[in-house]
Every structure is written in C-alpha cells, then in structure tokens.
C-alpha positions as CSV (number, residue, x, y, z in Angstrom):
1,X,-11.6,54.7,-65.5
2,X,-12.4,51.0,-64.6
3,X,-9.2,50.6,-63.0
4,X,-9.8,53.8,-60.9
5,X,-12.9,52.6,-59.5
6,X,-11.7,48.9,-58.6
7,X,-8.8,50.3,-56.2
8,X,-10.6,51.7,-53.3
9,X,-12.6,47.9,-53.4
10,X,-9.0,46.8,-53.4
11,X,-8.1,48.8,-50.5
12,X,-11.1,48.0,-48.3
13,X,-10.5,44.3,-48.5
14,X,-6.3,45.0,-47.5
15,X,-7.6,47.1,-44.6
16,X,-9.7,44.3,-43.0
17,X,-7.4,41.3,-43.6
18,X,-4.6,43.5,-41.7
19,X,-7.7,44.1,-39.2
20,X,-8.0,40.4,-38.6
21,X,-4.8,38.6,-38.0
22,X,-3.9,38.2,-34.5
23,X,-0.7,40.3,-32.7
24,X,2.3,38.2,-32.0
25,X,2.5,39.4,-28.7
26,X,-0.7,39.2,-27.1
27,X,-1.3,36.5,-24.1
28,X,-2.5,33.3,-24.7
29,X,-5.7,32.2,-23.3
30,X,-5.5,29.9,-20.3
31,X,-6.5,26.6,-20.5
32,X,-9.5,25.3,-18.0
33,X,-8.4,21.8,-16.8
34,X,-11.0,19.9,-16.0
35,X,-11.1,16.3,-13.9
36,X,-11.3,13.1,-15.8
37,X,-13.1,10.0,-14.2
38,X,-10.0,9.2,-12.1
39,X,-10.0,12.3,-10.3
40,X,-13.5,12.6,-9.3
41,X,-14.3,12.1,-5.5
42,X,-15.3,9.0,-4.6
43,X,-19.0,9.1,-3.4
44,X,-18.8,5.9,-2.4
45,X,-16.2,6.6,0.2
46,X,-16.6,5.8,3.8
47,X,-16.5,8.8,5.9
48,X,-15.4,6.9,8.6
49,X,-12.0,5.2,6.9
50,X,-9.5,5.5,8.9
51,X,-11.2,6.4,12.5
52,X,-10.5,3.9,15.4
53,X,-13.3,0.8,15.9
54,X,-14.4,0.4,19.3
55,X,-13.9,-2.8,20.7
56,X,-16.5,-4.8,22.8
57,X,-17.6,-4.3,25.9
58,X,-17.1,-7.5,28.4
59,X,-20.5,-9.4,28.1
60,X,-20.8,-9.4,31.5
61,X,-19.5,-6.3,33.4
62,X,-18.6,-6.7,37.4
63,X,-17.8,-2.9,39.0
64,X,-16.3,-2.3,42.3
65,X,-17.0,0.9,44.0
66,X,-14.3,1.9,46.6
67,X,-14.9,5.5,48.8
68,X,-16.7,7.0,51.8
69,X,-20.2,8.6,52.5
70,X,-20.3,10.1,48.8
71,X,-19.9,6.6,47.6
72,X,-22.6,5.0,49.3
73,X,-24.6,7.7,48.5
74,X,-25.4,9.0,52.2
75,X,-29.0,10.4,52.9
76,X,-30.0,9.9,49.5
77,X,-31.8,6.7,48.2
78,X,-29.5,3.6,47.0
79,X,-31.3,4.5,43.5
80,X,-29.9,7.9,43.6
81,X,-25.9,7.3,45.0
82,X,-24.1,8.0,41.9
83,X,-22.7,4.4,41.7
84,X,-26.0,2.8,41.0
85,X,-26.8,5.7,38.4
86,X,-23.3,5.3,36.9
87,X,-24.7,1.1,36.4
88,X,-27.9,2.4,35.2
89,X,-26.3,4.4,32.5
90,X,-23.9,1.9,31.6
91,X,-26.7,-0.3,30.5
92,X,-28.2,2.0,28.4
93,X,-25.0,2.9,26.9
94,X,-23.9,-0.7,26.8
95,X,-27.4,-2.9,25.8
96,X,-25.0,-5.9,24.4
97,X,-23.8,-6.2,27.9
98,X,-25.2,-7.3,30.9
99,X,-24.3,-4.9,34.0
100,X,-24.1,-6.4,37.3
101,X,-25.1,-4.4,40.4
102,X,-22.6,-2.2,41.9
103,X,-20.3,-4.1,44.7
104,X,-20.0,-0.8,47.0
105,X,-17.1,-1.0,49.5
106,X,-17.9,2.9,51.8
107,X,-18.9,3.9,54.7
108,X,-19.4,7.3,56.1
109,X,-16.5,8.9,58.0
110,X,-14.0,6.4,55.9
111,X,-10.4,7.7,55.5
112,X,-7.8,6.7,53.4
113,X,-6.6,4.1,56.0
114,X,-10.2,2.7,56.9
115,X,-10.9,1.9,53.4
116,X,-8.0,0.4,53.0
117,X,-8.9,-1.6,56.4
118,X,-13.1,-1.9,55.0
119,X,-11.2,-3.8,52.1
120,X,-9.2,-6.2,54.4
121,X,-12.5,-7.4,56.4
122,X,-14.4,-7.8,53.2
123,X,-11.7,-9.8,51.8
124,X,-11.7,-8.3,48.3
125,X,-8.8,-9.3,46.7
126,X,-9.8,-12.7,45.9
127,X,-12.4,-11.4,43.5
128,X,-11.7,-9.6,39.9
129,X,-13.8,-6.7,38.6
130,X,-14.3,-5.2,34.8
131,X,-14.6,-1.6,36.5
132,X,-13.0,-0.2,39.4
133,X,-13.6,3.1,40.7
134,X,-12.2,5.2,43.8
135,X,-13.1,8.3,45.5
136,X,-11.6,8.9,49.4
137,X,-9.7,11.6,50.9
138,X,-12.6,14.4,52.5
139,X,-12.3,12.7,55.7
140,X,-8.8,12.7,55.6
141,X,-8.9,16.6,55.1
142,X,-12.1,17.0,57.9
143,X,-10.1,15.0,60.5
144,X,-7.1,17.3,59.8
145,X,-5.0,14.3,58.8
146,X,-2.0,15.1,57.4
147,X,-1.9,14.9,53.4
148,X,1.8,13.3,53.3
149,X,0.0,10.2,54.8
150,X,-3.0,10.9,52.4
151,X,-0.6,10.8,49.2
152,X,1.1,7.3,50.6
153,X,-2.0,5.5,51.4
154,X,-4.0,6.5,48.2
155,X,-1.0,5.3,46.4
156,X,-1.5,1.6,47.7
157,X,-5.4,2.4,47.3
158,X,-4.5,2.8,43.5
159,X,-2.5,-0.1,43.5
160,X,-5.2,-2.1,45.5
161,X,-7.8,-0.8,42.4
162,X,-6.0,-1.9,39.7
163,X,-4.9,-5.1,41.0
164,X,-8.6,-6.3,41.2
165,X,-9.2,-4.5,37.8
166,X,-7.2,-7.5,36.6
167,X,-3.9,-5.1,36.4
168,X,-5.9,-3.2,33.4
169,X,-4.9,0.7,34.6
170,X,-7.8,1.5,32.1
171,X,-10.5,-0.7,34.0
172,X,-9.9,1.7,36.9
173,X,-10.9,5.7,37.7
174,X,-11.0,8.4,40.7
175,X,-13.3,10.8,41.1
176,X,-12.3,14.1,42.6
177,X,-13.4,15.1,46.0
178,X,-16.4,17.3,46.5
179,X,-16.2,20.7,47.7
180,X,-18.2,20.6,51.1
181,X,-17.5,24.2,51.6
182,X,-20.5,24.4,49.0
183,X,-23.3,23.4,51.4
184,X,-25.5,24.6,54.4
185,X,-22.8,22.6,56.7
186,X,-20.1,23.9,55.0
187,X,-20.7,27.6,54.5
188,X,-19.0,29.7,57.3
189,X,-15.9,28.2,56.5
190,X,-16.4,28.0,53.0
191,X,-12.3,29.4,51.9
192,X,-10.7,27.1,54.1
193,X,-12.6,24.1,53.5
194,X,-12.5,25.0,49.5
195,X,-8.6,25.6,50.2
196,X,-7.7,22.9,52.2
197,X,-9.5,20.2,49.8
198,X,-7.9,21.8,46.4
199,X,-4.1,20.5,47.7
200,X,-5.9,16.7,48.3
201,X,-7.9,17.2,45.3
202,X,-4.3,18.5,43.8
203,X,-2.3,15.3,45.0
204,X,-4.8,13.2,43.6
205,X,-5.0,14.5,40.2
206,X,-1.2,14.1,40.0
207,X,-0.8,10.9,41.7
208,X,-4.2,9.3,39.5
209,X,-2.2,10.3,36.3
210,X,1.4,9.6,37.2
211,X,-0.2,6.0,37.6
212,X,-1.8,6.2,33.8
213,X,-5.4,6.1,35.8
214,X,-8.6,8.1,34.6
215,X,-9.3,11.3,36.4
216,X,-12.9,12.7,36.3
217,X,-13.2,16.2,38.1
218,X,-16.7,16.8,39.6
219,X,-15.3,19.0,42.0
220,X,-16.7,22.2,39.7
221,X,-19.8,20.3,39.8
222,X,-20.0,20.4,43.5
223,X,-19.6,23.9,43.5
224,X,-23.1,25.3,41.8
225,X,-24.8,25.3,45.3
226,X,-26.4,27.7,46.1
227,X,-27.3,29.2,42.5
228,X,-28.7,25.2,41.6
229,X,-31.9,24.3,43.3
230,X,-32.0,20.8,44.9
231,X,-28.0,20.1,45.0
232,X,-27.6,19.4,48.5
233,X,-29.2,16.3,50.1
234,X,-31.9,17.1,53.4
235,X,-29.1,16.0,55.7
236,X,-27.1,19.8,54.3
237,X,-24.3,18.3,53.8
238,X,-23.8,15.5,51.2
239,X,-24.3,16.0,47.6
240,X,-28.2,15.6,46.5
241,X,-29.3,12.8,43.8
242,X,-29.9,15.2,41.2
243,X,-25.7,16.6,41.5
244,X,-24.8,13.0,41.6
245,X,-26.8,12.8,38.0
246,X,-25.1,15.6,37.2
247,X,-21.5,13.8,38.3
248,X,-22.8,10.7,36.0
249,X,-23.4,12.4,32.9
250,X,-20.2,13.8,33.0
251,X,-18.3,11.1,32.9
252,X,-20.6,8.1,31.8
253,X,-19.8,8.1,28.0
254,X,-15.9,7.8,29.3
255,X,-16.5,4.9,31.4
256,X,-18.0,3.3,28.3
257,X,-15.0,4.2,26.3
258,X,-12.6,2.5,28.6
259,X,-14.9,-0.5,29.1
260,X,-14.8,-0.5,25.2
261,X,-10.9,0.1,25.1
C-alpha cells in the first residue's frame, strides 16, 4: 500500500521537471549592446571643428565708390546715399577695423563712358582701395544708348575696379540698376522702362560673374514703391534713404565676408 501512495508524488515531480527544461528550438534572446567609454560622444567636442575661420579684416579699410546719381545719393542727405550707410555698417560689423570715409567718384546723368572719363580727371589709378564698388548703366538705358557699347565699356569699368582693388576680384562688387519705372517719374511708362533696364541689368549680371566679381541685386528692392511708404526721395525719382538702408542691409554682412576673405 506504501508503494501505491508514493507514485502519484513520483509522477507530480516527472511532470514538472519535463515542464521546466527549455525547447531546443525556441529563439534566442537578443543581446542589448551597449557603448563602452570609447564610444560615448564627446561632450567636449567643438561644434565648430571643421567650419572655415574668417580671416582679418584690413586694419585700415579705403573704399572706392564708382556710379552715377544713385551713387552720390541724389536728393537725399550725404548721411543717407547708400555708400556712406554701407561705411557706417561696415564699422559696426568690423570694430577691429578702422573705416575710412567713402571716396565717391558719381555724378548725376553719368554714363558708362563719363565715368570712365570722371575717373580720368580725378586721376584715380594712382591710388589703391580695400573695397571697390560699381553701379552705372541707367543713363545709358534713359539716353537710349545702345547696350552693345554698354557691355564694352562696363567691361573696362570692371577692369578699371579691380585694378585699384589691388587686382583682388573679391575686393570688388556691382550693384544692380534700379528700376526707375517704380517711381512718380517713372510710372506711365513703367513696362518699358522695367523692360528695357532688365537686358542692362541682364548683361551686367553675366558680365559681373564671368569676371569672378560679386553681384548684389537690389533691383527687387527698387520695385516695392508704391506698396512701401517713404521709398522714393522728394525729387520722385531717385531712391529714398530709407530703400537705400534697405539696399545696405542686404548686402552689408557680404561685403564683410569678402573684406574678411
């Protein structure tokens, strides 16, 4: 009778030894890898490894402003032609530098020929300049000057630039031409004047770049009268001194960059 009532005990213990050993077939666990010392990021690493340093500004910087009546800032205050608020924005960018006044070669009416002739008188090439900028050709388009001619004389004005840049293409930049369609003056003939001065504007894009110059477009800029108040100066034609700030800011930080380059 004993040995009756030990084998169910017997059976019980079979039943949950069989219960407990693993199938041969089931999937192993995956193993979690996780990152020894070596692997860990860095947070010590500088952010900016690797990024191009900008180099120094000259201490002292000479800029030469070459153009017509929206270089000279015409019926605006000399504080307000875009030249002078291009040098007053080059100091703030610039504090380790000192910026000299802007030399301004323009005068209203100026072609691409005049300039070139305003240059001659003033005997410019036996300076040197850290900056050089250029902006002609409305005249050329208001006088109904042909723009073959225009193309071959800004050419030589590109040359002319760079040469008193100390040869340094980046020392040297054009500024589109202004749309004068955009203004009191302009107005009735608003599509031909904003026709005629996109092929200049067109020529002098691809010329500036074919000669590894800086190109800054305002024309856009020039085009926001009359939906933005005080963008034409009294006279109803030139450009007011708030849209040459508006012109400045646009391109200011780049002028810094090629001054740093």
């Amino acid at each position: 009778m004993r040995l009756f009532s030990l084998f169910p005990s017997l059976m019980f213990l079979a039943l949950i030894v069989v219960s407990c050993t693993p199938e041969t077939d089931q999937e192993p666990v995956p193993q979690v890898h996780l990152p020894g010392p070596a692997e860990e990021e860095d947070e010590n690493e500088d952010p900016t490894e690797g990024e191009e340093e900008l180099g120094d500004a000259p201490e002292i910087v000479k800029y030469l402003a070459l153009g017509d009546s929206y270089t000279i800032g015409e019926s605006v205050p000399d504080s307000g032609d875009w030249p002078n608020q291009l040098t007053a924005a080059l100091e703030t960018l610039l504090p380790e530098s000192q910026i000299e006044p802007a030399r301004i070669i323009a005068t209203t009416g100026w072609t691409t020929s005049n300039l070139n002739a305003g240059m001659d008188a003033e005997q410019i090439d036996t300076n040197s300049f850290d900056l050089v900028s250029l902006l002609i050709g409305v005249n050329n388009q208001y006088q109904g000057l042909s723009l073959e001619a225009y193309e071959v004389e800004f050419e030589a004005l590109l040359q002319r630039a760079v040469d008193l840049a100390g040869g340094q293409t980046n020392r040297v930049f054009v500024v589109s031409i202004p749309d004068y369609g955009y203004t009191p003056f302009g107005q009735p003939n608003q599509a031909s004047i904003s026709s005629e001065l996109a092929l200049f504007n067109a020529s002098c894009s691809t010329l500036t770049a074919n000669a590894g110059i800086a190109h800054y477009n305002i024309t856009p800029i020039s085009q926001q009268w009359p939906q933005s108040e005080n963008w034409v100066a009294p006279d109803g034609l030139h450009p007011s001194g708030a849209q040459y700030s508006a012109w400045v800011n646009s391109f200011a930080e780049a002028v810094e960059m090629q001054l740093r380059d």
